[in-house]
C-alpha positions as CSV (number, residue, x, y, z in Angstrom):
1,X,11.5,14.0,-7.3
2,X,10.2,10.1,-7.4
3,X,9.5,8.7,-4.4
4,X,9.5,5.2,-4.0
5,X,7.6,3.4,-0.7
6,X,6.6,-0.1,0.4
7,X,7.9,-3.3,1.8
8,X,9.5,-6.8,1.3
9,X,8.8,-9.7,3.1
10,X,10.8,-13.3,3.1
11,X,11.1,-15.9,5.3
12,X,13.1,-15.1,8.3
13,X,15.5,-17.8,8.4
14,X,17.3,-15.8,5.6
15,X,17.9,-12.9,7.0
16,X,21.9,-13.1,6.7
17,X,21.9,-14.3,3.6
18,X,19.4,-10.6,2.7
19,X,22.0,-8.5,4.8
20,X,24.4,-10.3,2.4
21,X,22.3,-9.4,-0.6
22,X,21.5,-5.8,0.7
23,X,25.4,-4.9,1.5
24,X,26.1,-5.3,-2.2
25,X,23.5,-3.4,-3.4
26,X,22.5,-0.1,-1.2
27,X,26.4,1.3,-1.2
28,X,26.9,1.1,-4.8
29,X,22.9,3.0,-5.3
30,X,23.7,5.3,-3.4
31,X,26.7,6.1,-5.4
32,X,24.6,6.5,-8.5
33,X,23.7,10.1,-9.8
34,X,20.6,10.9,-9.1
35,X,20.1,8.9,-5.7
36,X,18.6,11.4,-3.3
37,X,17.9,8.5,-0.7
38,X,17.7,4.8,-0.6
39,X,17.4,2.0,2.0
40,X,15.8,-0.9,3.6
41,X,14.9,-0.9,7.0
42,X,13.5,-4.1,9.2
43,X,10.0,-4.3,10.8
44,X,10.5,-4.7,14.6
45,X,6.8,-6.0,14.2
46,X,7.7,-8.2,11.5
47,X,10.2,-10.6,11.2
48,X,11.1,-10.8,7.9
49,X,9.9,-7.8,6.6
50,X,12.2,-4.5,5.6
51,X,10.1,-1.5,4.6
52,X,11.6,0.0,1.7
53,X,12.2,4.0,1.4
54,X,13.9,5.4,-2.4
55,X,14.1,9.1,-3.1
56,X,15.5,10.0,-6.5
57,X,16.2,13.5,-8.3
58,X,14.1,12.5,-10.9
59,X,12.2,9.5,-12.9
60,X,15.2,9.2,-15.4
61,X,17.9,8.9,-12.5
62,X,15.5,6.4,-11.6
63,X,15.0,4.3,-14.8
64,X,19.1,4.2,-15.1
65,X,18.7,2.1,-11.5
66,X,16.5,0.2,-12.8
67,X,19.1,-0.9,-15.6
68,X,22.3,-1.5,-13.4
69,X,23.7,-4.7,-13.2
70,X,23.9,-4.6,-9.0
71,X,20.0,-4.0,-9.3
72,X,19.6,-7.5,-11.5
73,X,22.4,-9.2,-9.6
74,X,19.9,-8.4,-6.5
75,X,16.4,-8.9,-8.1
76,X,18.0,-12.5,-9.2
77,X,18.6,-13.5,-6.0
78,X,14.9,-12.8,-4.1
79,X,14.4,-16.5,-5.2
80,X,16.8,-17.5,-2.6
81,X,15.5,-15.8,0.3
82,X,11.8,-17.4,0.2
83,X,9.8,-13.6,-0.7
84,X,6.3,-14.4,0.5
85,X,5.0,-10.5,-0.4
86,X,6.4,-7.4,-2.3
87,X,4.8,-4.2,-2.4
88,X,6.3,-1.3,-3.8
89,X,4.7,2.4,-5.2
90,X,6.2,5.0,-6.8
91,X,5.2,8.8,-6.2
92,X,6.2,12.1,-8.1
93,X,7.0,14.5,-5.6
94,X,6.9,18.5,-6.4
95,X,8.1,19.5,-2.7
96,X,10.0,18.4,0.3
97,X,9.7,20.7,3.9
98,X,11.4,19.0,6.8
99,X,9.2,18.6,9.6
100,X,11.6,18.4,12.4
């Protein structure tokens, strides 16, 4: 399993125009084979900020996201919302146990 961690930051004044950006992109990845997991979720420390949380079954589900059109469509438009800071790490994963 990949896991894929970290956060996104832009200026806050764009935050509709992100939602916008965001409904497009996290139904139709989650519909794709091989997506365990995948969402952004805002900082209530942070304005602006949406920590970023991916699993995937496996780093080749995860390169065929990385080649979809709604991916591009999305990565295009991060110019428009004014990103100050990305940070993003990607972590092989040989077990899950649920905690709670």
């Amino acid at each position: 399993m990949i896991v894929v961690s970290g956060f996104l930051s832009f200026d806050p004044a764009n935050t509709e125009a992100f939602h916008e950006a965001l409904g497009a992109l996290v139904p139709t990845t989650r519909a794709e084979d091989g997506c365990v997991s995948y969402g952004f979720y805002a900082d209530p420390a942070e304005p602006g900020t949406y920590r970023i949380f991916e699993e995937w079954a496996s780093q080749e589900a995860m390169d065929a996201h990385m080649g979809t059109a709604h991916l591009a469509e999305f990565l295009g438009s991060m110019g428009d919302f004014g990103v100050t800071a990305t940070e993003l790490y990607a972590y092989s994963v040989s077990d899950k146990n649920r905690l709670m």
